[in-house]
N, C-alpha and C positions, 0 to 999 in steps of 0.2 A: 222638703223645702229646697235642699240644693238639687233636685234634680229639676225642680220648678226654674230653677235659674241658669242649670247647662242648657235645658231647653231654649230657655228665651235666646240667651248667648248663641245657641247655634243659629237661631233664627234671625237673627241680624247679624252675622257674620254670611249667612248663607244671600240674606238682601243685599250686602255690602258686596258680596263676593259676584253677584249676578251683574249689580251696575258697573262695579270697578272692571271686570274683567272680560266678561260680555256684552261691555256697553251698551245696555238694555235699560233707556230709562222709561217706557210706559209701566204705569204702572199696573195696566192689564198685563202686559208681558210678563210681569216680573210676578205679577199674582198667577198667573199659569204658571210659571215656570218652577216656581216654590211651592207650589199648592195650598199659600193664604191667599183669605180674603184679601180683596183691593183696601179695607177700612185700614185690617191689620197692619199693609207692607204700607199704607200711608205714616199710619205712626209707627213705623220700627224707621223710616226714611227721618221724622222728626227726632225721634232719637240718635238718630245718627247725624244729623245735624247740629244737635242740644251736644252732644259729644267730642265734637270736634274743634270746637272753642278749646277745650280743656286738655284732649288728647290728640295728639299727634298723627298715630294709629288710622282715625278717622279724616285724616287733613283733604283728601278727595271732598268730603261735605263741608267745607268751610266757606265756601262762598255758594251754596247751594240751597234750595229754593222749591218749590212742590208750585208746579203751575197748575190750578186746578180747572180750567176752560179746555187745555190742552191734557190735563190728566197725565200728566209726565213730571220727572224729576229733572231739573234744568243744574249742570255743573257750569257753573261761568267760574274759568279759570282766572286766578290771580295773576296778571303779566306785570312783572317789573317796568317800571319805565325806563329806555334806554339812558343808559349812566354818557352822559355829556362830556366825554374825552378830548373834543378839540383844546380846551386852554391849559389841561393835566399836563399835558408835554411841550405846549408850545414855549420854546427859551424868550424870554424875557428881550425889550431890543434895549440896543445901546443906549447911553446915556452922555448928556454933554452936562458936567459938573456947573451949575449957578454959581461958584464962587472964584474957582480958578480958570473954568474953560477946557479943562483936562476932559479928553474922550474915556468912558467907561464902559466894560463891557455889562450888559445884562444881569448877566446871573450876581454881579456884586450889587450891594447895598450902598456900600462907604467908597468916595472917591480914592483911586490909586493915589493922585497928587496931594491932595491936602487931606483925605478921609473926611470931608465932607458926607451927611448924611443925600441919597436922593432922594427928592420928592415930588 
């Protein structure tokens, strides 16, 4: 039994190893290249899909996908959306205190002259 299961393990490490590294996604390709059927490297591609939710290891198939008109495994990469840095650093502008008329600079909250809050 466990030798039923190094088998399978190498067999989708070896699918995993063909796409991650050979960027080979037909899955005609990748069944030549491994020597399984195309049924097989379909579901070892689903399992490594079913996988990657859970494991890290597999994070290349986490947004991935089996086109089957194209016959190819599709990786659409996960892109961050650019983090919005314009107002992170911009200083705050001065301030003219409502109570006394005292000039404040920015970065304070409480007027210099009377510690008025600003709002």
């Amino acid at each position: 039994m466990f030798d039923l299961l190094g088998k399978q393990k190498k067999k989708d490490d070896m699918v995993a190893s063909i796409i991650s590294v050979s960027k080979v996604t037909s899955i005609k390709e990748i069944s030549d290249i491994s020597g399984l059927d195309a049924e097989e490297v379909c579901s070892i591609i689903e399992k490594l899909i079913a996988k990657s939710k859970n494991d890290s290891t597999y994070k290349l198939f986490k947004n991935a996908y089996i086109d089957r008109k194209t016959e190819e495994i599709v990786i659409e990469k996960y892109v961050k959306p650019p983090l919005n840095i314009k107002g992170l650093f911009a200083s705050k502008a001065d301030w003219k205190c409502e109570y006394c008329n005292a000039a404040n600079k920015g970065k304070h909250q409480k007027c210099a002259s009377c510690g008025a809050d600003n709002k």
